[in-house]
N, C-alpha and C positions, 0 to 999 in steps of 0.2 A: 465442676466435676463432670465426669464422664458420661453420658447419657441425660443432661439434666437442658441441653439443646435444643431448640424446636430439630425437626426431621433434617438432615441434609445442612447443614449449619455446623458452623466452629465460631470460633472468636480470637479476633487478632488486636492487640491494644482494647478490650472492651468491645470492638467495634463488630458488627455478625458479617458474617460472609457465608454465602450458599455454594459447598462445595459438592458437584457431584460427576462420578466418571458416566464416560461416552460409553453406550453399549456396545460389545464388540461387531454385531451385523451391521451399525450402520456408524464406525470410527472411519470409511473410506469419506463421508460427508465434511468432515473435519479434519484440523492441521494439531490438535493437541487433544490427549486422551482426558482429559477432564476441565471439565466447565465451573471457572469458578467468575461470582461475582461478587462487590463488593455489595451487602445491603443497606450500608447507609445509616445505621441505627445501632444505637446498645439496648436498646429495647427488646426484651424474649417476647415480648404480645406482637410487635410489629415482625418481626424476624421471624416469627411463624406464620405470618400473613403475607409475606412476600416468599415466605420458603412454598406454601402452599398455592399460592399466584401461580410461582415460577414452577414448579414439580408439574403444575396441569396445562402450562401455556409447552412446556418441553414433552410431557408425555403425548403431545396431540400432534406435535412439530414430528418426532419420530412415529409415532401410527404413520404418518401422509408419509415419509420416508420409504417406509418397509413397505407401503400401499403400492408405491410408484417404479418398488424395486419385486415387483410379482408381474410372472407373465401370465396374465389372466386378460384375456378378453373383453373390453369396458371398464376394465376396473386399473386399467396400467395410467396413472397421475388422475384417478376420478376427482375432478374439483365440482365443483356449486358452480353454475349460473346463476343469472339473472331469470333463466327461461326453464330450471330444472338439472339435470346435470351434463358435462360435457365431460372430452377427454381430452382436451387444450389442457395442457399444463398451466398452474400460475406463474406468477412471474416469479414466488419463492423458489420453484422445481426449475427454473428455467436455470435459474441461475445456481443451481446445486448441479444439474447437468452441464451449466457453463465449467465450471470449476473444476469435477470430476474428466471429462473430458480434453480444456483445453488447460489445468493447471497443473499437469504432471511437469515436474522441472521447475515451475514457475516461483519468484520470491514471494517470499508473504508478503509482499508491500501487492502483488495481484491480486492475493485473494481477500487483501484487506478490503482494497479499491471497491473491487466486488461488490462484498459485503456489505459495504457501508452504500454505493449509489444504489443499490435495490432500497436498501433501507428507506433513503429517501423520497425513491418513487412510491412505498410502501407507504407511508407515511402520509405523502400528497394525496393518493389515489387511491389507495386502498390494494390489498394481495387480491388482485383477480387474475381469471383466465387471460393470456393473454391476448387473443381474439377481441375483448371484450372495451381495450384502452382504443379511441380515436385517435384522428389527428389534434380533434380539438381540447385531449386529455393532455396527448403533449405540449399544447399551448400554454398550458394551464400548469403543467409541472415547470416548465420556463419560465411562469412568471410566476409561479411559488416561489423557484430557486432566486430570482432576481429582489424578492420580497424582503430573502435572507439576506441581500446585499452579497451575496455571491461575485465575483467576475465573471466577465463575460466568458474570457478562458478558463476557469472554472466548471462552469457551467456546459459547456462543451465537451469536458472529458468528460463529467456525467454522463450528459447522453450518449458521447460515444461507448461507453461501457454499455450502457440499457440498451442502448443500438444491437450492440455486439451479442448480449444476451438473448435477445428475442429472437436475432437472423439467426442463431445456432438452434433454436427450440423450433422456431417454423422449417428449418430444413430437414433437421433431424425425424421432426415427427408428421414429416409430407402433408403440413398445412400450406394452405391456399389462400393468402389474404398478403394485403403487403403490411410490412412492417411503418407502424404508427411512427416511431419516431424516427424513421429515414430524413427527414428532409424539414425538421424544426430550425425557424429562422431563430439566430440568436442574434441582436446588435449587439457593437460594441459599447462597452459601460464607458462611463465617461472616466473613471477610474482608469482604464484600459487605454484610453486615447492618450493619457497624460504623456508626454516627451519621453523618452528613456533613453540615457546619455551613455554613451561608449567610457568606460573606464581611461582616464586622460597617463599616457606616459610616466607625468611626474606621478601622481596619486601610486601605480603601479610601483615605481622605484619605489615609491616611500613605505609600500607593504614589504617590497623585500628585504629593503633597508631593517625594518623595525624586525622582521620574521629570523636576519639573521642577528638582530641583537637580541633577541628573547632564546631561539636557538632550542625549543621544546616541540615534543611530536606534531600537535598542533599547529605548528607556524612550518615544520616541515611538510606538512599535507598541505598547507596554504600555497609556501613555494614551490611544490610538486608542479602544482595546480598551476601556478600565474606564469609559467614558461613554458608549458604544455599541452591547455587547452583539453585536458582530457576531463570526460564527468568526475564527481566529487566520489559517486558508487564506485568508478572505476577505480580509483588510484586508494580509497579505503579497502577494497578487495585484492590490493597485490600481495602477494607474496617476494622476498628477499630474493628469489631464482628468477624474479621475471626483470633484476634489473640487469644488464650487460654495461660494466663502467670498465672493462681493460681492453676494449677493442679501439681502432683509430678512432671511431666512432662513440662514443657511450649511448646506448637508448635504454626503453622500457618494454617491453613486450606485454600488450595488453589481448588478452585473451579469454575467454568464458573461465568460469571455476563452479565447484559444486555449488558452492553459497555465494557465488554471484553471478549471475549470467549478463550479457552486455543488452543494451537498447535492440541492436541490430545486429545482423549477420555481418554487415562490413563496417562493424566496430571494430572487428579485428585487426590489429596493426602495430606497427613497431614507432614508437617514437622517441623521435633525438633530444637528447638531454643536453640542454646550454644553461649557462646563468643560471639563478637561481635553482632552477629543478634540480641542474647536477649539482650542487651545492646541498640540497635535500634528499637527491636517493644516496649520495655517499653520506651522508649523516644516518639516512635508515638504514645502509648496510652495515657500515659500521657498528653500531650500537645495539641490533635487535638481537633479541632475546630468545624469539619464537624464528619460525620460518612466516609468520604474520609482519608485513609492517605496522599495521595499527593493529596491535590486538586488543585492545581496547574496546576495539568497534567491530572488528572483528574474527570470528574462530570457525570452526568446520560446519559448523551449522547455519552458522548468520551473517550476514553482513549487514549491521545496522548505522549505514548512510546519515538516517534522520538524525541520530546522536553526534554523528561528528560536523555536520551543518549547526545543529545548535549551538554546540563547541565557538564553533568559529564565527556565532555571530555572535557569541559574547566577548570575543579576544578581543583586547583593545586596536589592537593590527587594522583586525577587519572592522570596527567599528568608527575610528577614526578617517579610513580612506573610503569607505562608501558610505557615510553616512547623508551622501548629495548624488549620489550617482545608483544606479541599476545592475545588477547581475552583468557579467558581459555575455552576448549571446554566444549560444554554445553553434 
């Protein structure tokens, strides 16, 4: 019944979930107007003990918010030192000002990134000022990460995100120290060193072989992909208009879109459709439904990549032909 919930909680299958909305002065921090989590329990004793955790751990998170968004004199990101207090932002504000500033436009796979490599330096090291991490904290978060059995490439887009975050917090806010984790040595894991084999001709025939005997959206994005060499993001974000199949020529024009933007600026580009691809954009023209090729994956909002990789490493296509070989390099 209604009202019979600890505070801020519902129940989905039995199960409690802490739902609560974003306050409207500080929704520019965030990509969705309400925070919801799973709590894990059908328990009301325990589901009011996490509802009450969580209400005091978020009411403290938004004070520093609203603290760091006043133009007051000493008091603009006031953190805790070690030595009393500074106006070094932590590395949580760092990275709420990374976001706010360089994620207009950007996919939520950015601000996920984000989210998640602060976490982990948060995790390792603790939320401090950022002034406060050495070099030899970053040694130390490298060989936490390595602890996890991370990859060595892994391990490097981290940092370079934490990189990214602190050079934008020390510029912005005209501090004078050098950034801690510029110049952390990473080896490669032995994981990393292993061989990675170029996809072999026949193995290739035999995906497109199989992609056009199955003949479904999936095996169509597969052969998009195996005569074209374009990202997996790119050719899930096309639209029906960006294929050209009645010219001497047939291509694809790949270009930014609202809910997908490309790697880089000279991503942009036309490419010739042969073999197999043209065999799968006249299958996606033919047949769509939307002005989306995969809508599935996706619509004006989203382009979710991660979902149609999963896809295709369950298809038997792609499981049968690389189950001995490596991605091919893009």
């Amino acid at each position: 019944m209604v009202g019979l919930n600890p505070a801020y909680t519902y129940t989905k299958d039995s199960v409690y979930y802490y739902g609560r909305s974003v306050p409207k002065d500080i929704k520019g921090h965030y990509t969705k107007d309400k925070i919801v989590i799973c709590l894990r329990t059908k328990s009301s004793h325990k589901a009011s003990i996490a509802s009450t955790s969580i209400s005091a751990k978020l009411e403290a998170y938004w004070l520093t918010l609203r603290i760091s968004s006043m133009d007051i004199p000493a008091a603009h990101l006031l953190t805790k030192s070690h030595d009393g207090y500074s106006n070094t932002p932590t590395v949580t504000a760092s990275k709420d000002l990374y976001l706010r500033l360089k994620g207009k436009d950007r996919s939520k796979t950015f601000y996920t990134s984000a989210e998640r490599n602060t976490r982990y330096l948060i995790e390792c090291l603790g939320d401090r000022p950022i002034n406060e991490y050495t070099s030899s904290d970053a040694g130390l978060f490298r060989d936490w990460m390595l602890d996890k059995s991370l990859s060595s490439s892994s391990i490097r887009r981290i940092l370079t995100t934490v990189k990214a975050i602190i050079s934008l917090a020390i510029s912005e806010h005209g501090l004078e120290f050098k950034n801690p984790f510029s110049s952390v040595y990473v080896h490669d894991t032995s994981t990393d060193a292993a061989k990675r084999h170029p996809i072999s001709t026949a193995n290739l025939i035999d995906v497109q072989v199989q992609c056009k005997a199955e003949d479904d959206d999936i095996r169509w994005l597969m052969g998009l992909i195996s005569d074209t060499g374009m990202r997996l993001s790119e050719a899930v974000g096309l639209l029906v208009e960006d294929f050209h199949l009645n010219g001497e020529t047939p291509y694809v024009r790949i270009h930014p879109h609202l809910w997908r933007s490309l790697k880089t600026l000279s991503s942009t580009r036309s490419v010739p459709l042969v073999g197999a691809s043209l065999w799968a954009a006249t299958r996606i023209v033919t047949t769509a439904k939307t002005s989306f090729c995969f809508e599935r994956y996706c619509n004006r909002n989203a382009c979710n990549s991660n979902s149609a990789s999963a896809a295709l490493l369950l298809a038997q296509t792609w499981r049968r032909a690389y189950v001995s070989y490596s991605k091919p390099t893009r």
